[in-house]
Each structure stands twice: as structure tokens, then as C-alpha cells.
C-alpha positions as CSV (number, residue, x, y, z in Angstrom):
1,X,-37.5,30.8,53.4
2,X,-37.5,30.5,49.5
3,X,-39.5,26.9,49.9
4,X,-41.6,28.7,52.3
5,X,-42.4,31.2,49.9
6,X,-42.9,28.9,47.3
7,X,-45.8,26.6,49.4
8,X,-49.1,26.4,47.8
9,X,-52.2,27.3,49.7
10,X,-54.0,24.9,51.7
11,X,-57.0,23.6,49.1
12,X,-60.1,24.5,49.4
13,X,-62.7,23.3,52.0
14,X,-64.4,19.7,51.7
15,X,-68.6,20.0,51.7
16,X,-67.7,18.5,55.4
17,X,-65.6,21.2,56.5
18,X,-68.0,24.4,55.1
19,X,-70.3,22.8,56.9
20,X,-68.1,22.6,60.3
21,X,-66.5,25.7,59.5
22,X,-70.1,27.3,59.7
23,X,-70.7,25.3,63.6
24,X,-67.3,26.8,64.3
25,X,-68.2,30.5,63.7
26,X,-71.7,30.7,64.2
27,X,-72.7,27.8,66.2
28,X,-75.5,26.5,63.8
29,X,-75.4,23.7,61.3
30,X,-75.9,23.9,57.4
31,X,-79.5,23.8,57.5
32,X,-79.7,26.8,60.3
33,X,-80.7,24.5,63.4
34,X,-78.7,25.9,66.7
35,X,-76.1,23.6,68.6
36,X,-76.9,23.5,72.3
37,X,-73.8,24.3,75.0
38,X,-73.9,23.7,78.9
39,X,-71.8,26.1,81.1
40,X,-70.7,26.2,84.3
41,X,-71.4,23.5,87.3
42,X,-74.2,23.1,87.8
43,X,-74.4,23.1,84.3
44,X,-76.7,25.3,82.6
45,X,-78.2,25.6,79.1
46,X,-77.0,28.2,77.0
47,X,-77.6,28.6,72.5
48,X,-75.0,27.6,70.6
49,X,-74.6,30.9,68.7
50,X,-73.7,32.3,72.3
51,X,-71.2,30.4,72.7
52,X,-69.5,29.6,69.7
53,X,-66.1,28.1,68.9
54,X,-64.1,31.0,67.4
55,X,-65.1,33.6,70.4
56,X,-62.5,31.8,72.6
57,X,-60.0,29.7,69.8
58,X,-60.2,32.6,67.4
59,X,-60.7,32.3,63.5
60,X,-56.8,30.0,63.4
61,X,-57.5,28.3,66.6
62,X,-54.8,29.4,68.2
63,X,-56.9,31.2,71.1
64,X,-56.4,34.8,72.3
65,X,-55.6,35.8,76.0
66,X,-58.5,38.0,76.9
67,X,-59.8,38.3,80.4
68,X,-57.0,36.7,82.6
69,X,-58.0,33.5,80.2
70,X,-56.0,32.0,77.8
71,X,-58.3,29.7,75.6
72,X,-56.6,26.0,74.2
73,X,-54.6,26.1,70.8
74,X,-56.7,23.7,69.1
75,X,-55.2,23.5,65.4
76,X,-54.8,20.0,65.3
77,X,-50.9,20.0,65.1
78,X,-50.7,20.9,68.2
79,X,-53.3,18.7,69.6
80,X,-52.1,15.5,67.5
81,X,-48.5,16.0,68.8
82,X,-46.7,12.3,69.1
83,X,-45.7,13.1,72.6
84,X,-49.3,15.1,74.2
85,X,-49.4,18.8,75.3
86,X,-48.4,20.1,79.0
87,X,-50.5,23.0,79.6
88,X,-49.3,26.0,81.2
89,X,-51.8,25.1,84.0
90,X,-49.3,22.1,84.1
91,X,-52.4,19.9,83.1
92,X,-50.7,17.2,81.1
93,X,-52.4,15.1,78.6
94,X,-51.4,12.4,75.6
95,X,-52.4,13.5,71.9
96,X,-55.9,13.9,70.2
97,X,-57.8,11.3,68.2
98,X,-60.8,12.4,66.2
99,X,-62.7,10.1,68.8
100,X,-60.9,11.6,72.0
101,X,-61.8,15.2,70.4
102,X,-65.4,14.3,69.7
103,X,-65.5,13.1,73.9
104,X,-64.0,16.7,75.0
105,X,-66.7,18.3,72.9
106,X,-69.7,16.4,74.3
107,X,-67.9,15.5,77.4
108,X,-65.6,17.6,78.8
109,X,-62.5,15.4,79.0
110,X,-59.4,15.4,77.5
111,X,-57.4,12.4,76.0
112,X,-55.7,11.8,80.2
113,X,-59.4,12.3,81.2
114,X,-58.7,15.2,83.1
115,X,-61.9,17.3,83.3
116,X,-61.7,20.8,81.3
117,X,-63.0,23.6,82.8
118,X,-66.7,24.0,82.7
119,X,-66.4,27.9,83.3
120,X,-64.6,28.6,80.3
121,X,-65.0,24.9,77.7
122,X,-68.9,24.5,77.2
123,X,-70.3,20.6,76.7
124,X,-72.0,20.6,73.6
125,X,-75.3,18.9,72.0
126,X,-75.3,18.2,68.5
127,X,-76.4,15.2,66.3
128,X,-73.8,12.6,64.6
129,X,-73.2,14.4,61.7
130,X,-72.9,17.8,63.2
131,X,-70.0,16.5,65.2
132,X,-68.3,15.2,62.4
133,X,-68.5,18.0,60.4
134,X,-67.2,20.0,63.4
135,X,-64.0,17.2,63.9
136,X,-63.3,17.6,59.6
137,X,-63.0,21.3,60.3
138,X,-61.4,21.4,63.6
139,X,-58.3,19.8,61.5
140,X,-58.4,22.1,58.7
141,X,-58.5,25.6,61.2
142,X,-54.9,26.0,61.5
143,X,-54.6,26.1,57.7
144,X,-58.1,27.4,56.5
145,X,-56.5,30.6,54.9
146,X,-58.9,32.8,52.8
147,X,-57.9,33.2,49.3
148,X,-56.1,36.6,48.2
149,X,-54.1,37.2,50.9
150,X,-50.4,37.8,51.2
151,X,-48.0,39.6,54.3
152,X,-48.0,41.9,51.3
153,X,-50.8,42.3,49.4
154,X,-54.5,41.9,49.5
155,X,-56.6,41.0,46.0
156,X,-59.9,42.7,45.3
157,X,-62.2,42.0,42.2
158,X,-65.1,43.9,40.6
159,X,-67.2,42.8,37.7
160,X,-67.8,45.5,34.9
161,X,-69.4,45.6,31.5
162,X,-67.6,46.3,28.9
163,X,-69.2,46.7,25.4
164,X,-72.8,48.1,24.6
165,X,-74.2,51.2,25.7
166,X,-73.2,50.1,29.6
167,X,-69.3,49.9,28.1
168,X,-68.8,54.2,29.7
169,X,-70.3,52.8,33.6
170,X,-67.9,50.0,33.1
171,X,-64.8,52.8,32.5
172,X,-66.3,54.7,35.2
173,X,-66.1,52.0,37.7
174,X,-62.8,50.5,36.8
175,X,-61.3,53.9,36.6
176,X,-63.0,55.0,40.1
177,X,-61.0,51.8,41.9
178,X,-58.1,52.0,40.2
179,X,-57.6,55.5,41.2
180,X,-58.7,54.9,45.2
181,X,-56.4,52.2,45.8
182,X,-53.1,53.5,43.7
183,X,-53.8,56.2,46.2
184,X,-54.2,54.1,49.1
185,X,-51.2,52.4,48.3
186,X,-49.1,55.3,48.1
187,X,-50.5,56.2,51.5
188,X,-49.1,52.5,52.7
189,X,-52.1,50.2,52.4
190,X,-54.1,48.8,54.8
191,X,-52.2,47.2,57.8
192,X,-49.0,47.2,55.6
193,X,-50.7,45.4,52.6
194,X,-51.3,46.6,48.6
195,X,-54.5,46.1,47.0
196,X,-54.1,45.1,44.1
197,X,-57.2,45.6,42.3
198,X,-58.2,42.4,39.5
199,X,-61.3,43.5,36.4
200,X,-63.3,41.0,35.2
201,X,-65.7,41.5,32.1
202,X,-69.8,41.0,32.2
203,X,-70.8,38.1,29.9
204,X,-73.7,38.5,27.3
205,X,-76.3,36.6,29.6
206,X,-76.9,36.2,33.3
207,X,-75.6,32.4,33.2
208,X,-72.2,33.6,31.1
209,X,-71.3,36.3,33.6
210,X,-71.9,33.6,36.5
211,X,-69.5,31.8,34.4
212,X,-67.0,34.1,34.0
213,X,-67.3,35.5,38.1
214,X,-67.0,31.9,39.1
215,X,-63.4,31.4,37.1
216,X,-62.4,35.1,38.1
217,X,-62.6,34.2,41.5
218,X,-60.9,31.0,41.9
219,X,-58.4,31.8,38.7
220,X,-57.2,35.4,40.2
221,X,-57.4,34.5,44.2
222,X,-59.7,37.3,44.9
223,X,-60.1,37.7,48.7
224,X,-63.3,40.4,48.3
225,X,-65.0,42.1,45.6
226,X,-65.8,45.9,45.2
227,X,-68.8,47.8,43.2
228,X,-69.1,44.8,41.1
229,X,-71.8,45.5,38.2
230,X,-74.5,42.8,38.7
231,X,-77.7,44.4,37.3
232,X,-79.6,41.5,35.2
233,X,-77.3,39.1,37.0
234,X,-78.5,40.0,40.6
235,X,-79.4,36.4,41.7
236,X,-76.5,34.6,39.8
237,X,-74.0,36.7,41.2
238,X,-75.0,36.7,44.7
239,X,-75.4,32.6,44.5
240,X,-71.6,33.2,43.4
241,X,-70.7,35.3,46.5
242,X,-72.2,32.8,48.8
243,X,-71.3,29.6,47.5
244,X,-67.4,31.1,47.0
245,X,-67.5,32.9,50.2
246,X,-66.6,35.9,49.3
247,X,-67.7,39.5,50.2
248,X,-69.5,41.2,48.0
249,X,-69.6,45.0,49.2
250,X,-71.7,48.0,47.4
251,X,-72.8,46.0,44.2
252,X,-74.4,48.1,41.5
253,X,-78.2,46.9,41.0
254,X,-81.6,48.3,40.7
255,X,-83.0,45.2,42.7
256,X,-80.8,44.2,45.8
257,X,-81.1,40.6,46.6
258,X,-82.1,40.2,50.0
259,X,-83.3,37.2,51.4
260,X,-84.4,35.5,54.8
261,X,-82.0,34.6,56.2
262,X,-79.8,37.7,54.2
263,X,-76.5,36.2,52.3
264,X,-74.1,37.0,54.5
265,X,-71.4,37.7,52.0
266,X,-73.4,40.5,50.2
267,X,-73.5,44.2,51.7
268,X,-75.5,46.6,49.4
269,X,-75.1,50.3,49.3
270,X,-78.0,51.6,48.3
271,X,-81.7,50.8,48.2
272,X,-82.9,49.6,45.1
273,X,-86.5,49.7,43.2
274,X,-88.8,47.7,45.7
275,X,-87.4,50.4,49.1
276,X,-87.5,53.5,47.2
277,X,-90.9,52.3,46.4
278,X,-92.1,51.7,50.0
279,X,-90.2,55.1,50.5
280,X,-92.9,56.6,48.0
281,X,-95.4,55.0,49.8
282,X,-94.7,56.4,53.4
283,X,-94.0,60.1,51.4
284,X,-97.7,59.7,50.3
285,X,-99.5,58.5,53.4
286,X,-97.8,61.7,55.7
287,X,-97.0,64.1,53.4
288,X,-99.6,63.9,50.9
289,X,-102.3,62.6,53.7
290,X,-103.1,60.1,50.8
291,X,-103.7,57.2,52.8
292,X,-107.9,56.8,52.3
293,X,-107.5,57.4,48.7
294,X,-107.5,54.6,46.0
295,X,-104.4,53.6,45.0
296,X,-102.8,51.5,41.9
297,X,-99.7,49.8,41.2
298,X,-98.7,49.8,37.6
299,X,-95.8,47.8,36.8
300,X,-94.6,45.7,33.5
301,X,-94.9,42.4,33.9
302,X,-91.2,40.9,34.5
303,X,-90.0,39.5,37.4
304,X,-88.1,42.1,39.5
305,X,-91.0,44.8,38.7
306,X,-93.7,42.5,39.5
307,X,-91.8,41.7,42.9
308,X,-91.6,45.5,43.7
309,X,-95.2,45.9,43.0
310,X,-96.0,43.1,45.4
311,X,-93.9,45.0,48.2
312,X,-95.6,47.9,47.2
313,X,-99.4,46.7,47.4
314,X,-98.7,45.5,50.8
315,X,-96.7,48.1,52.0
316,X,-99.9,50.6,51.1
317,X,-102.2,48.0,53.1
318,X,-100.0,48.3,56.2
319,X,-100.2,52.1,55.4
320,X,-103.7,52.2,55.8
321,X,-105.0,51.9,52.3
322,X,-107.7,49.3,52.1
323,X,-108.7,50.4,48.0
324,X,-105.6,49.2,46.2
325,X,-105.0,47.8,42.3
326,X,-102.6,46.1,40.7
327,X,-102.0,46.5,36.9
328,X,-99.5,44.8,35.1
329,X,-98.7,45.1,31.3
330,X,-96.4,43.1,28.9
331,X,-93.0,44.5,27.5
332,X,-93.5,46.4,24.9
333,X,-97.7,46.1,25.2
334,X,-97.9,49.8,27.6
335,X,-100.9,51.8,26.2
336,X,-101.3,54.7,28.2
337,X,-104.7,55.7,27.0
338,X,-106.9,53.0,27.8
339,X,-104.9,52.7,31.1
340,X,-105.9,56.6,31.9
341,X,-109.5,55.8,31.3
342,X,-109.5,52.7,33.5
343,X,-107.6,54.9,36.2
344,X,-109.8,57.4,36.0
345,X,-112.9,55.9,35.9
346,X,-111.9,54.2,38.8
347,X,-110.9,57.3,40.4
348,X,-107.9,56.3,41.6
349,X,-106.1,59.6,42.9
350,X,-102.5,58.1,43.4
351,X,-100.4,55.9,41.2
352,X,-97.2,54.2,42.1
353,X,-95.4,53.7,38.7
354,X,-92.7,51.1,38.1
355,X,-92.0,51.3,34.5
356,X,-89.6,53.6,32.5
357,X,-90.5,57.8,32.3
358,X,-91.6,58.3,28.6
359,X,-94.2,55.5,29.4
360,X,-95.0,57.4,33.0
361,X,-94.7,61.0,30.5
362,X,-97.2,59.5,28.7
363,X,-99.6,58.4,31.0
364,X,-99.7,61.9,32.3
365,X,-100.5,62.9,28.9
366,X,-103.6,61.3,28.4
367,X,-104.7,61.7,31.6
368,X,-104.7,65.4,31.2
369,X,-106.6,64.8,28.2
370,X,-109.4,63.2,30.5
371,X,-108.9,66.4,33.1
372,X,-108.0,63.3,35.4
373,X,-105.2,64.7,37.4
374,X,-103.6,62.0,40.4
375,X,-100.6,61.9,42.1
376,X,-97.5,59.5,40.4
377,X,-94.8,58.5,42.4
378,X,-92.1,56.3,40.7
379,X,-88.5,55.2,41.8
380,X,-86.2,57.6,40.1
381,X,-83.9,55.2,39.0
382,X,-86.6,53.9,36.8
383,X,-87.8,57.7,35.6
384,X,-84.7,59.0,34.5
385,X,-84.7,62.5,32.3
386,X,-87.8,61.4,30.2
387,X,-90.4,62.1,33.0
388,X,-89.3,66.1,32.7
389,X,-91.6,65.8,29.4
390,X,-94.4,65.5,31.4
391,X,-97.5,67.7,30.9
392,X,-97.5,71.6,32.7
393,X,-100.6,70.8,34.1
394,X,-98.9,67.8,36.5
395,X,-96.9,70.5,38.3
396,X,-96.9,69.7,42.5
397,X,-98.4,66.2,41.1
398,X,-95.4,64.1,39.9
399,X,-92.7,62.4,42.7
400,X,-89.8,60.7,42.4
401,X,-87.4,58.3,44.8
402,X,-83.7,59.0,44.9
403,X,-81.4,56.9,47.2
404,X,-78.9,59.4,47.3
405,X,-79.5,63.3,46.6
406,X,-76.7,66.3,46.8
407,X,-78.4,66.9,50.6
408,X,-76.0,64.0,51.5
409,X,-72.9,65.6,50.4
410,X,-70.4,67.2,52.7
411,X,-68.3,70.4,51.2
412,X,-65.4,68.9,51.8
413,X,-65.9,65.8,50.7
414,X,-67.4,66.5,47.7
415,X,-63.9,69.1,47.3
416,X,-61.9,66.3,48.2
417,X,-64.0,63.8,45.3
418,X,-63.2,66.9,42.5
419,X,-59.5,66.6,43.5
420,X,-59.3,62.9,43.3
421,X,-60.7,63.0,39.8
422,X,-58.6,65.8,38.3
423,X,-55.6,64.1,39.4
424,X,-56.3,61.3,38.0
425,X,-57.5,62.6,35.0
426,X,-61.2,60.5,35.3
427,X,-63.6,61.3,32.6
428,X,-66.6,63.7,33.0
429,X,-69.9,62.0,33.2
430,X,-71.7,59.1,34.9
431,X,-71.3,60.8,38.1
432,X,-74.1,58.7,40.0
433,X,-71.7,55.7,39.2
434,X,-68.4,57.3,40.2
435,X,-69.9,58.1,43.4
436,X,-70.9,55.0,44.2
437,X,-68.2,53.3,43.4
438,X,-65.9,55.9,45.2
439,X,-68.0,55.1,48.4
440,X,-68.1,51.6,48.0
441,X,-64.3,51.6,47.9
442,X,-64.4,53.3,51.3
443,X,-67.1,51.3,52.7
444,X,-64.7,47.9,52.0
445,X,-61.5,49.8,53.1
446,X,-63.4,50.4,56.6
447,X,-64.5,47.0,57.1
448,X,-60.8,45.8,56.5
449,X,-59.4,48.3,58.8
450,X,-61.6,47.2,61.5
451,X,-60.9,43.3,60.9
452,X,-57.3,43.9,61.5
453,X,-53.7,42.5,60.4
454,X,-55.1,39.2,60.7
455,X,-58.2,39.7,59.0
456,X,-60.3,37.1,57.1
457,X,-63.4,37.3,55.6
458,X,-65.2,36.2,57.9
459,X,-63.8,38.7,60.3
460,X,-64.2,41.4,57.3
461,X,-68.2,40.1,57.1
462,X,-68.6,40.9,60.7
463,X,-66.8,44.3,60.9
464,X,-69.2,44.9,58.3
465,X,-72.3,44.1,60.0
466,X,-70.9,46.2,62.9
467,X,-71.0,49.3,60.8
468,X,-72.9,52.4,62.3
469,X,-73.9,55.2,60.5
470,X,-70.7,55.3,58.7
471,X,-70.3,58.9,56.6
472,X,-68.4,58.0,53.0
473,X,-68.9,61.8,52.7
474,X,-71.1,61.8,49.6
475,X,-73.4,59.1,50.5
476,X,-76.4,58.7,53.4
477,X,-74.3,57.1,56.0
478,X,-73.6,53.7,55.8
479,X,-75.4,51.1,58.9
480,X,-75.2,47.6,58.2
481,X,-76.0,44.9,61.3
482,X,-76.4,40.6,61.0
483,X,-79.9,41.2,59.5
484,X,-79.1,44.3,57.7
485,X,-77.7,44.5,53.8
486,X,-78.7,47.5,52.3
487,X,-76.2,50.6,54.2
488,X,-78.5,53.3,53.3
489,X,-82.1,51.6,53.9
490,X,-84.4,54.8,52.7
491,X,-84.6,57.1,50.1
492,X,-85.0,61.0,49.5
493,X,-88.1,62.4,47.9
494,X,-88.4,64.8,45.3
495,X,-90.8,66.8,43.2
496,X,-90.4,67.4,39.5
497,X,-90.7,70.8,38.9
498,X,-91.9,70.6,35.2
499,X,-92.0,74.2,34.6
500,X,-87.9,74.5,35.8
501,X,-87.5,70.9,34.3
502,X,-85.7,70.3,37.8
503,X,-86.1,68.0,40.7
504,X,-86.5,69.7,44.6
505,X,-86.2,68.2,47.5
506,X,-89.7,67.6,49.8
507,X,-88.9,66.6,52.7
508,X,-86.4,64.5,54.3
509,X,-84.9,61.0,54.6
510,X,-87.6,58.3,54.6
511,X,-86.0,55.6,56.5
512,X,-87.7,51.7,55.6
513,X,-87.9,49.2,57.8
């Protein structure tokens, strides 16, 4: 037992065997082309991704009875044994070679030549080094166990920053976690396991913080990780997720990641600048019945604004606007009065703004100068308090984008949220990111629930994707699917009530596709 104990994990996967390992569970090769499989007699074409390996041998290969049918153990001790396999069919065979294995696969034999059973073992169609891949795996998927994973405990990692004038959202975060799962814990875990909860610091650039997430995650075992902290090192962190495999749920960013095919490992929250954005966009065509107006898109000129703006331009051309501008300016360059002249001259009567609120404050300023009076709609997260310095005379004129509002807040929940922070004695302020982080927390501990005692991360990933309209309480609710990544894809509008210097609620959830 004590040498048992002692064991090290398996290593880590060859290039080979990630790229078998992905035929396994999805039934598509490294560069997304779909193996072919051929059921039943006569035999008839069916996609690989119908079909795929782990639906009937499970993520160990150990198969699961389901349906009267009780799949092959394929992990290749068993299929290698010196003296061959009896089946409980009482089909008898000698053991596996890698070349024997690769004929069962495209030919439906076994070693004896006995024919397996169309019905419920497909023939497959792939190329050379498909199948190899596939073989290098097969032999690994007895032992391919994720890192972070005990009978006892489960590891989770976030990623925080912890200096500078971020160092209080770091606090907030790691204080949030450490909180939800000591109380977790004392409630039993999760399928009798801890979490134990591992804190890595934010570097001083993007490329020092991949660093750093890249050593965290191999150096600490880290199964998953939680509300990391990945704004200014969006990309770089992601690449991490995918290239390490590991789940990344309810990341704090301003501009979620999400690419075609989506990275699998990655589930966002909340929208970020470029949804609530196309959220503004929808608010203006039906509620402000802006849609024949002329429109402009300022945004400085960096690369996550001037991606937003992009989105934005061509959502308002799908929305019916044909009379849209773009107008970019340099960090540090914005001059708001030349820009109100242009604007008005131009007489553009809605503005989608993308840079900070004393610039957008600003730009209302000289535009009342000019008597020029459009509507500005900006992402909220971009606003902040500054745009409440706006000019009087923009009251009923000024919008904002929120992806979460108090609208979404249950009474008990949000009774239940106090509680949890008095007892723990969690600082005031940063509310926004205690939330999120609170929900994010409950977002992962669903998706492990639903994966099970033997969960993996692949099985966590697709308990994830099968999350409908899940209700953290406090947040929109939560739907993720295989080409979904952002849980709460939409936004809440609001008006800035400049008189008040509050924000109310118009309308309700914009929803973006």
C-alpha cells in the first residue's frame, strides 16, 4: 500500500498521444479533419465524431455496461496479456500487437480473427498517421491520469495580481476562493475530495505571467483553474490553458478570447467589451429606433479596442445602418473638440464609444458647446464613475453596457453572499470582483459535480458545455454548449441619470448571438 502511495504519476502525454488522445474523445485529428466509421452489416457510413472511442470504452478504457452492452476493456494491459483474453461472450483470442490493434480498427478482427461485432465496434477510415497516433494513445488510456487529482483531494489554481493599484482585486479574489472552498470542505467536498486551492502571482508583462502560469501549473499539479486574473494577458493565458489542458472557468477579462473553433479549455463568465458593445447596438436600433441614423465608432487605436470597433461597425450594418464611421485615435492623442466638430458636422446622431469616461465626459462637453446633442452608448466597463461628470444637458442621451446589474440578484442569495463575507471577515469593496469570483467558484463546483467520482477534465469540459441556464444566484444564468464560452452572452442597458448621478435600468436583457 505504502509503495502504492508512493508511485509517481504516469508522465505526461507524447505530441503522438495528444494527438490520439484527441481521435479518442472527439473523433477528429489535430488539424480538425473528421475520421470516418462504418456500422452495422450492411455496413453504413457514419462521422467519426458520432461515433467516437470514449462513448463506448469510457475516458480509462475500461468500458461501461450500458444498454444490455458491455463495451471491450481496451487499456492495453489487458489486451497485451501473455496468455490472450476469453471474453465473457466466451470469444477467445491471443494478445494484441500494435499491428493486430491497428487491423481490429480498420478491419474488424481480433488477433484469433474472429469478427467483432459490427453493431456495436465501428470499422474506421483514417490516414497512416491518424492510426498511429490513435495506437500511441490506445496504450497510454489506462494510465492517462489528469494532473491534480488524488482519492482525496482535488487542486485548483487562479492567477492574481499582486502589487500596483490591481494588488486590492487580487486580495479580493484570493480571499473570495479561499473562503468558498474552506466552506465546501467543511461541508465534505465534492464526491469525498478537498480542494485545495493553489495562488499564483501576475508577472510584470504578458510574456512573464505566461511564464509564471506555465511553471504554476506543472510545478503545483493543478487539475483546473478558477477566476484567474488574465486581463492584458488574455491571449497568453488562454494559449496556456489549451496547450496544458487545463480548464480555465470564469476568467476575469475585459476582452474574452474566443475563437473559431472556441478553446475548449476556456469557459468565460461574462461578456466582455466587443458583446456589450453589439448589446448597445441592438439597444439602439429597437429602443432608440436609431437604425437610419449615422452612426460612428470611436475607439483608441490598440488592438482589443480596434477589434471591438470592428465587431461593432459590422454589427450596426447587419442592424440596418448603411451610414457608419470609424474613428480611431492614438493613446494619449484624444482631442475631444475637433472630434465634436467632425461629429457634428457630419451629423452623426449616435456614437458608440470605446475609450475611457473622462474622454467620453469630455466629448459631451464640447459637443454641448456646438448645441450638437447625439446619443453615446459605451461598454460600462470601459466608462466607469467618470462618465457621471457629463454635461446636464445629455440627460436621456448617455447609455451604458453592464454584464451584470442588481436585476440579477436573488434575495436570498444575495442574503446568503453577506453572510459568507461577514463570517469570513472579507474586506469591503471591489464588490463587482467578489461576485464574480464567488460565482465563478460555483460555476466550476457544478461542472465537477456533474463529471462525477471519476471525473477528468475532459469529462469536467463537457459537463461544462452541458450547462443550461445555470442560476449562481447573483449572476445572469450561466448556459455554456460545444460552441458556446461566454455563460452570460448579453448585457443589461442602462441610462445615466446625470442629474441623480445614478445609472437606471432601460429595458431588459439583450441577448447576443
Amino acid at each position: 500500500m505504502l509503495a502504492a502511495a508512493a508511485a509517481p504519476a504516469a508522465p505526461g502525454l507524447t505530441a503522438p498521444e495528444k494527438r490520439g488522445k484527441r481521435i479518442y474523445l472527439r473523433g477528429t485529428n489535430a488539424a480538425g479533419k473528421e475520421t470516418t466509421a462504418y456500422m452495422g452489416n450492411p455496413p453504413m457510413e457514419v462521422p467519426g465524431s458520432v461515433m467516437t472511442c470514449v462513448n463506448c470504452h469510457g475516458y480509462d478504457g475500461r468500458g461501461r455496461p450500458e444498454g444490455g452492452v458491455t463495451p471491450t476493456d481496451i487499456t492495453w494491459e489487458l489486451l497485451t496479456k501473455p496468455y490472450g483474453v476469453t471474453h465473457p461472450s466466451g470469444r477467445r483470442h491471443p494478445p494484441y500487437s500494435e499491428a493486430l490493434l491497428e487491423r481490429a480498427l480498420v478491419a474488424g478482427l481480433d488477433p484469433a480473427g474472429n469478427r467483432l461485432n459490427p453493431a456495436t465496434m465501428p470499422a474506421y477510415v483514417m490516414s497512416r498517421e491518424d492510426m498511429s497516433d490513435l495506437v500511441a494513445y490506445l496504450k497510454r488510456v489506462g494510465t492517462d491520469l489528469d494532473p491534480g487529482l488524488t482519492d482525496d483531494t482535488i487542486t485548483l489554481g487562479t492567477l492574481v495580481p499582486s502589487t500596483g493599484r490591481l494588488a486590492e482585486v487580487g486580495e479580493a479574489i484570493r480571499a473570495v476562493l479561499s473562503a468558498y472552498f474552506a466552506d465546501l470542505n467543511e461541508r465534505g467536498g465534492i464526491s469525498s475530495r478537498k480542494i485545495e486551492l493553489r495562488v499564483a502571482q501576475c508577472g510584470q508583462d504578458p510574456a512573464e505571467t505566461k511564464e509564471k502560469v506555465e511553471r504554476f501549473v506543472e510545478e503545483e499539479g493543478v487539475f483546473a483553474m478558477v477566476a484567474a486574473f488574465i486581463a492584458g494577458a488574455d491571449s497568453e493565458i488562454a494559449s496556456v490553458a489549451q496547450e496544458k489542458e487545463v480548464p480555465l472557468v470564469g476568467p476575469s477579462t475585459l476582452y474574452p478570447r474566443i475563437a473559431d473553433p472556441p478553446n475548449r479549455q476556456v469557459f468565460y463568465l461574462f461578456s466582455g467589451v466587443s458583446e456589450e458593445s453589439r448589446a448597445l447596438v441592438s439597444f439602439a436600433a429597437k429602443t432608440l429606433k436609431a437604425g437610419g441614423a449615422r452612426a460612428a465608432v470611436v475607439y483608441p487605436e490598440e488592438a482589443w479596442t480596434a477589434e471591438a470597433a470592428s465587431q461593432v461597425e459590422s454589427q450596426c450594418r447587419k442592424s440596418g445602418w448603411d451610414k457608419v464611421t470609424k474613428i480611431g485615435y492614438g493613446r494619449g492623442r484624444f482631442d475631444a473638440g475637433p472630434l465634436a466638430r467632425q461629429l457634428s458636422e457630419g451629423a452623426t446622431s449616435v456614437v458608440f464609444f470605446l475609450g475611457s469616461g473622462r474622454e467620453e465626459a469630455a466629448l459631451a462637453q464640447e459637443a454641448g458647446k456646438l448645441g450638437w446633442k447625439p446619443n453615446i452608448l459605451s461598454p460600462g466597463s470601459l466608462a466607469g464613475g467618470d462618465i457621471l461628470e457629463a454635461p446636464s444637458s445629455f440627460q436621456g442621451r448617455i447609455f451604458l453596457s453592464l454584464p451584470m446589474s442588481s436585476s440579477d440578484q436573488a434575495p436570498g442569495a444575495v442574503t446568503e453572499f453577506r453572510a459568507f463575507a461577514a463570517k469570513h471577515k472579507i474586506a469591503a469593496g471591489n464588490l463587482a470582483v467578489k461576485i464574480s469570483a464567488y460565482s465563478a467558484a460555483k460555476v466550476l463546483v457544478q461542472g465537477l459535480k456533474q463529471a462525477g467520482r471519476d471525473v477528468s477534465r475532459e469529462k469536467l469540459i463537457v459537463a461544462l458545455e452541458g450547462m443550461y441556464k445555470f442560476d449562481t444566484g447573483l449572476t445572469p444564468p450561466i448556459t455554456y454548449g460545444p460552441n458556446r464560452r461566454i455563460g452570460a452572452l448579453g448585457a443589461h442597458v442602462v441610462e445615466v441619470e446625470l442629474e441623480k448621478k445614478e445609472m437606471v435600468r432601460v429595458g431588459g436583457w439583450i441577448e447576443v448571438q
